[in-house]
N, C-alpha and C positions, 0 to 999 in steps of 0.2 A: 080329233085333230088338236084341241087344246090342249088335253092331259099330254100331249104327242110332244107339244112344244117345250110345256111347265118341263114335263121330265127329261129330256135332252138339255134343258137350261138349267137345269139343278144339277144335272151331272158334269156338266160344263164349269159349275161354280165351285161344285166340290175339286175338282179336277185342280182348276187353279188356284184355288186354297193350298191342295195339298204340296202344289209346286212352290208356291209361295211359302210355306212351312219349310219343306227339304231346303229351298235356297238360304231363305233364313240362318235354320239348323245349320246350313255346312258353313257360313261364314259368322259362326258363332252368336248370331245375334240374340238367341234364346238364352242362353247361359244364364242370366238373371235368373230367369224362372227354373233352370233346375238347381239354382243353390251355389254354394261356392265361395271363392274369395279372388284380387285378384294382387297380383307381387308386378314389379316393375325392372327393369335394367338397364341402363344406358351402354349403349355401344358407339363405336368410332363408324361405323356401317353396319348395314344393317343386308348389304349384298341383294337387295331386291325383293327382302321380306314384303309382305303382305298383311293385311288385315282378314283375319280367316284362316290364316296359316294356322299350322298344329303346333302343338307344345309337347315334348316329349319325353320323358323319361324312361332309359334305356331301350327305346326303342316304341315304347308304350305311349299312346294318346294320354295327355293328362287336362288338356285344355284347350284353348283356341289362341291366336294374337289378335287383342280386344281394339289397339289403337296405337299408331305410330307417330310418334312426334318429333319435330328438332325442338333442344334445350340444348338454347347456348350453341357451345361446338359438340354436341354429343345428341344421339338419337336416341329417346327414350321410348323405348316400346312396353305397355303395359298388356300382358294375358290376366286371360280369366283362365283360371282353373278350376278343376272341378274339386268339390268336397272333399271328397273321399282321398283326393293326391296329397300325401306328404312330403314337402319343402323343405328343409331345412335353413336356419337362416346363412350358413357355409354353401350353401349350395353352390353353382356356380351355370352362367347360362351361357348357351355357345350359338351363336346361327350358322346354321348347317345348310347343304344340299343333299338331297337323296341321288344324284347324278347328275354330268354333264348336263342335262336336259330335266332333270329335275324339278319338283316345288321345294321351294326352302321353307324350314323350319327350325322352331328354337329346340335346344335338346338342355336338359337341367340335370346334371348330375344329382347322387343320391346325399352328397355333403358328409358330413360326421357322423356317428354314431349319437356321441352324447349332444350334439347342438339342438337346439332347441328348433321347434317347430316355427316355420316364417307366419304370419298373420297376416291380416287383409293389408296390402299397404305396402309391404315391407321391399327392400330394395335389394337388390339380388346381386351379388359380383361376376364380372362378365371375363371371358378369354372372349379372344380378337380369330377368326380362322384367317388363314390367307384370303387375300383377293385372287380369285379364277384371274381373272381380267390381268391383274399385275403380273403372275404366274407365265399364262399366254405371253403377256410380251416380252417377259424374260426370254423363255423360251423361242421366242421370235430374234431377239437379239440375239443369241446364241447362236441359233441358225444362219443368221445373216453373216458372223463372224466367220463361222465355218467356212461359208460359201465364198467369203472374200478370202479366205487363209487357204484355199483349194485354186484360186483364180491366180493367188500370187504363185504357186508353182507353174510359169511357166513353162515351153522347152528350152530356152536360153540359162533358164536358173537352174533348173534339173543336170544342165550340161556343165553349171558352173559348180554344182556341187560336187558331181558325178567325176568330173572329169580329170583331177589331180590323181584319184581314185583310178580311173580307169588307163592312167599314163603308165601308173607305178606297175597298174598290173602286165601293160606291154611292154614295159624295160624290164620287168624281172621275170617272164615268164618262165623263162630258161631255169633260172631257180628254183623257181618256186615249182615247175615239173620237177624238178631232182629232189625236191625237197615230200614230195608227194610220193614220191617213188622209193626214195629211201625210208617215208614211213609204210608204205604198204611191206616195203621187205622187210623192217624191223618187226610192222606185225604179226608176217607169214612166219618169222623163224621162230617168234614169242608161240603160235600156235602152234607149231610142229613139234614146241617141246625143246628147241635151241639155247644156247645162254644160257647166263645165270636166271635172267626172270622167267624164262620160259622152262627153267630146272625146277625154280622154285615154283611155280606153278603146278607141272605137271609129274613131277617126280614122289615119288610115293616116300623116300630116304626122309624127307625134310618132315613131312607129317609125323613118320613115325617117330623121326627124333624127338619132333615137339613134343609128340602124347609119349616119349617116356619122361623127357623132360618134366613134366606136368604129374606125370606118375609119380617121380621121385618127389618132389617138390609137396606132393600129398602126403607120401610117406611123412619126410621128413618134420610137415606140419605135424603128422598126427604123433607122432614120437617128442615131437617138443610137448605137445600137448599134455602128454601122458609124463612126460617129465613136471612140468608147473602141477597137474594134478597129483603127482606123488611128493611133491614138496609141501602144496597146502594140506598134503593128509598126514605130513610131519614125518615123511619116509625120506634116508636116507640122511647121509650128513646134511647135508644144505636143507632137510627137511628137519631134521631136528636143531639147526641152528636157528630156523626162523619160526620153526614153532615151539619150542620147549624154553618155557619162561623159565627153568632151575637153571640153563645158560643167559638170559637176562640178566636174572637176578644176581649171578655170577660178575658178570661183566660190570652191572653198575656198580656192587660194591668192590671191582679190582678201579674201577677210574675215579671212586670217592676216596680210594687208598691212596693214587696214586695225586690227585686234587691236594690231599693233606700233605704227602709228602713234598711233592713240589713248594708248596707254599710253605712248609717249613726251613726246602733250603732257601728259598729267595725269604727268606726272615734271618738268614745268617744260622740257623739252628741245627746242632749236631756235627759232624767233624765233614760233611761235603758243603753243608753250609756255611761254616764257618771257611776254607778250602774257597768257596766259590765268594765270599763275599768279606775277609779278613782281609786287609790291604796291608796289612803287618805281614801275611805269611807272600802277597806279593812281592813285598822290599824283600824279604829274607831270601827266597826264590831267586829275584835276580840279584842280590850278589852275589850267591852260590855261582850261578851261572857265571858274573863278570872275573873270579877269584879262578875257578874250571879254565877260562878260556887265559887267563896271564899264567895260569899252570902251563898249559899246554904250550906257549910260548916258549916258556922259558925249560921246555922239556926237547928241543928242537935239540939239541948240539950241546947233550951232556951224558954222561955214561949212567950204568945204572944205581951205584950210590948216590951220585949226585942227585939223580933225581928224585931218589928215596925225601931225601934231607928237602930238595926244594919243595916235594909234595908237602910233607911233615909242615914245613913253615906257611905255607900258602895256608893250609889248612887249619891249623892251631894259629 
C-alpha cells in the first residue's frame, strides 16, 4: 500500500513538472538556458501583443516576446531569439495578427544582404500596421453614412428629382413616339439594303470598287518602287544623273566657270563688263538715244532729201 502511494506521488510530481516545463517553454521563459541573444523595438502600439508571443521570420519561429514595456510615448518590446536566427541590423519589425481572431506576433524581415548581423542589445526599426479597431470604425462610419444618404431618398425627394423628368416625358410623348418610329423605319430600310447607307452596306459594287481601288493603288506602289530602285541602280536618265559622278564632276566645273565669269563681269572685265559697268558707255548710249528721238522730230513734216541732210547733221 505504501510503494502504491510513493508511486502514484512520484507520477503525480513528474506529471507536473512536466506541465510546469511546457508552460514555461511556451511562454518563453527557458530561452536563457537554450542560448541566444536578445534585439528590442519600440512601437506606437503594440495591438495586444503579449509576453510569450512568437517572433517570426518569414513565417518561421525565431524566438519568443521576452518583455513589454512603456518608454516614454513609445512601447518597447524586447524578444529573445534564438541563436541560430540571423537579424540584420536593417531589419525591420512589424506586429502582426494571424486573423481576426488571431494571437499576434512580431514578424522581422530578412533586412539587407551586405548589413551586418544585429548583436545582443541592438535596436531594431519598426513599421506601424493598421489598428483592426481604427479600421472597424471607419468602416462603421461609412456604413452609417450610407445608411443616412439611403434615408435621405425619400418619396417626396425621388418625386422631386423624378418629376421635371417625368413631365417632359408626358408633354412630348407624342414626339418622341414618332421619333421612335421614324428610327425603327430608318433601321428597317438600312437592313433591307435601302438608301445610300444601306447600299453602302449591303451592295457588293462599293466593295469591289474599294478592292480595285486598293489593287491599283498596290500596283502603282510597286511601279513607283521599281522606278526609285532603277534610279539608285543608276538606270535610265534620272538614274545616271543621280548616280554618274562624270555628270557631277561636269556640273561643278560648268558653275566654277561660270562663278569666274560672273565675277569677272561685276569687276568691270572684258567687253560685257566693261558694257555692264562703264558709265561712259552709259552717257554715250543715252545721247544716241536723246539725238534718235530730235531726229525723229524733226523728220515729222519734211520730204525725203530733207531728211537725208537733217539725219546727216543730227548725226555728224
Amino acid at each position: 500500500m505504501k510503494n502504491s502511494l510513493e508511486t502514484r506521488l512520484g507520477v503525480f510530481v513528474v506529471l507536473v513538472a512536466m506541465a510546469a516545463v511546457f508552460i514555461v517553454e511556451t511562454l518563453g521563459g527557458l530561452a536563457p538556458l537554450h542560448g541566444g541573444y536578445r534585439v528590442r523595438a519600440l512601437f506606437n502600439t503594440v495591438q495586444d501583443l503579449k509576453v510569450g508571443n512568437s517572433v517570426k521570420m518569414a513565417g518561421v519561429e525565431i524566438g519568443r516576446v521576452g518583455k513589454i514595456a512603456l518608454t516614454g510615448n513609445k512601447v518597447e518590446v524586447t524578444m529573445k531569439l534564438h541563436s541560430d536566427a540571423v537579424v540584420k541590423t536593417d531589419s525591420k519589425a512589424v506586429v502582426k495578427f494571424t486573423g481576426l481572431m488571431g494571437q499576434n506576433f512580431v514578424s522581422i524581415d530578412f533586412g539587407s544582404m551586405d548589413a551586418a548581423r544585429a548583436v545582443d542589445g541592438a535596436v531594431l526599426a519598426t513599421e506601424e500596421q493598421p489598428d483592426l479597431n481604427a479600421v472597424m470604425a471607419k468602416l462603421d462610419s461609412a456604413a452609417t453614412g450610407i445608411q443616412n444618404l439611403t434615408k435621405s431618398f425619400t418619396p417626396d425627394t425621388i418625386d422631386n428629382l423624378l418629376g421635371p423628368l417625368t413631365d417632359f416625358v408626358k408633354q412630348n410623348s407624342g414626339h418622341i413616339s414618332g421619333a421612335i418610329s421614324n428610327i425603327e423605319n430608318i433601321s428597317g430600310q438600312i437592313a433591307s439594303g435601302q438608301g445610300t447607307v444601306g447600299k453602302l452596306i449591303y451592295t457588293d459594287s462599293l466593295y469591289n470598287s474599294a478592292l480595285i481601288t486598293v489593287t491599283n493603288l498596290q500596283d502603282t506602289v510597286t511601279e513607283v518602287r521599281q522606278v526609285v530602285n532603277g534610279i539608285s541602280d543608276g538606270k535610265g536618265t534620272i538614274g545616271k544623273l543621280v548616280t554618274d559622278e562624270t555628270l557631277y564632276n561636269a556640273t561643278t566645273a560648268s558653275m566654277t566657270n561660270l562663278d569666274q565669269i560672273l565675277r569677272k563681269v561685276n569687276q568691270g572685265q572684258g567687253t560685257i563688263g566693261k558694257l555692264v559697268n562703264d558709265q561712259e558707255f552709259y552717257k554715250n548710249a543715252k545721247l544716241s538715244l536723246q539725238k534718235l528721238d530730235k531726229m525723229a522730230d524733226g523728220l515729222e513734216d519734211q520730204g525725203p532729201l530733207t531728211v537725208i541732210g537733217i539725219m546727216a547733221n543730227n548725226l555728224f
